[in-house]
C-alpha positions in Angstrom: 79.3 75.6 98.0 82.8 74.3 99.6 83.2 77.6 100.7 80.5 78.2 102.8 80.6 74.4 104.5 84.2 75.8 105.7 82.5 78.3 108.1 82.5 77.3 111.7 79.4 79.2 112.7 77.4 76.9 110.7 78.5 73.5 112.6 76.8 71.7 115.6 78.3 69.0 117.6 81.2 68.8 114.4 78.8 68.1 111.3 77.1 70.8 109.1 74.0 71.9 110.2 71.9 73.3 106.8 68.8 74.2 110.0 71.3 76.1 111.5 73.2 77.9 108.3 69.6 78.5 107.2 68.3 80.7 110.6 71.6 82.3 110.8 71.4 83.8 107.6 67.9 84.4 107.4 67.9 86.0 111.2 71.4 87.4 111.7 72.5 88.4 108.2 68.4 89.0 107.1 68.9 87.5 103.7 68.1 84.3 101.9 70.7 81.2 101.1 70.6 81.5 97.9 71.6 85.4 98.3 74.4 84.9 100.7 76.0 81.9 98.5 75.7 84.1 95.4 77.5 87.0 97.5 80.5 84.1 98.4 80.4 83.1 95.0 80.8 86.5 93.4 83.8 87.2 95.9 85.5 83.6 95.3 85.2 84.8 91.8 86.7 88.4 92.5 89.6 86.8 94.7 90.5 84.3 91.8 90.8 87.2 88.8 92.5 89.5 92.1 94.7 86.5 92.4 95.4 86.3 89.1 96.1 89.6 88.4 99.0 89.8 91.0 100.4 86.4 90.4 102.9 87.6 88.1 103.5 90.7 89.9 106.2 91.3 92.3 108.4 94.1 93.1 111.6 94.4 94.9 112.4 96.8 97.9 114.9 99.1 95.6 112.0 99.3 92.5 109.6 100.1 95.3 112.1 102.8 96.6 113.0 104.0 93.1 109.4 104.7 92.2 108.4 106.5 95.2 111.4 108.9 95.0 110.4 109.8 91.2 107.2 110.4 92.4 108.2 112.3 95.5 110.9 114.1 93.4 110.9 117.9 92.8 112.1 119.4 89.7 113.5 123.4 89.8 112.5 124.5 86.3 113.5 128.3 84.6 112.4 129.1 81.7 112.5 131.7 79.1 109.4 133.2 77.3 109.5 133.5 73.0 107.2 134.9 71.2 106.8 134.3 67.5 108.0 138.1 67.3 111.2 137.2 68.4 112.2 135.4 65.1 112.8 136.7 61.7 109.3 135.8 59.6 110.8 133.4 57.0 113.7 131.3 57.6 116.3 131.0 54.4 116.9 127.3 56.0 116.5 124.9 53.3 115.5 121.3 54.4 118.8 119.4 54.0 120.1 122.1 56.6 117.7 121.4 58.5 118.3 117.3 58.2 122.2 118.2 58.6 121.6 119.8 61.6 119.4 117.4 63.1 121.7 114.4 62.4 125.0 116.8 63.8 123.0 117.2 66.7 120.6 114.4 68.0 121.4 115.0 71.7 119.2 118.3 71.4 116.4 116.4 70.4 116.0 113.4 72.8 113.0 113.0 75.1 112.9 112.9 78.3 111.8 109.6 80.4 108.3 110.2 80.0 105.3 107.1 81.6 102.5 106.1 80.0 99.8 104.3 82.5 96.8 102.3 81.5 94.6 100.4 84.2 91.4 99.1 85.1 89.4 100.5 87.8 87.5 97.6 89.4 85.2 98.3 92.4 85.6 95.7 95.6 82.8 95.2 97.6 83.6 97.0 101.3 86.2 95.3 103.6 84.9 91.6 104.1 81.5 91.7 102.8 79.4 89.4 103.9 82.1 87.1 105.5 82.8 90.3 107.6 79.0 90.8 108.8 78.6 86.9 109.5 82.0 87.0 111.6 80.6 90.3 113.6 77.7 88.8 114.8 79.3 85.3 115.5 
């Protein structure tokens, strides 16, 4: 793998050294090769689809701004408790009044903004994986 021939710690006197790469992972990192190139190829593979997702994400200082005020926003709500009791038991509306009403008065029947949020929950391995535990020792 490209990827691991770019580390440093596994070069002597400017060449790759696979006598080297090999006791360093097997003594230092106490796994085989093959498990450490799987583990860099699994996160070169979870950086590309990371990449990917963000690519065409970007926000701006004022959207960034605007969304953390609605969420640090606080709302003062009253509000008046009706029971069923309060209202006459059959109403002598027919359904055109009803329709006239609703099409007189639309205002009073607008939602609010209201957010609907989908995602994907995808677990990273812990900060650096094995990169991380090759750098400490080195």
């Amino acid at each position: 793998i490209d990827a691991v021939a770019a580390y440093p710690y596994f070069f002597r006197n400017g060449k790759f050294d696979s006598i080297l790469y090999r006791d360093i992972i097997r003594n230092s990192l106490k796994a085989e090769a093959k498990e450490f190139e799987d583990s860099i190829r699994q996160s070169l593979v979870i950086e590309r689809l990371r990449e990917k997702i963000t690519a065409g994400v970007s926000i701006n200082d004022e959207q960034l701004r605007s969304e953390f005020n609605k969420r640090r926003d606080t709302v003062q709500l009253q509000y008046l408790l009706v029971t069923n009791r309060d209202f006459p038991q059959e109403a002598d509306f027919s359904e055109e009044d009803v329709k006239a009403y609703f099409n007189t008065h639309p205002e009073e029947f607008e939602a609010g903004e209201s957010v609907q949020i989908q995602y994907v929950w995808m677990p990273f391995p812990p900060e650096g994986g094995v990169q991380k535990q090759v750098e400490t020792k080195f």
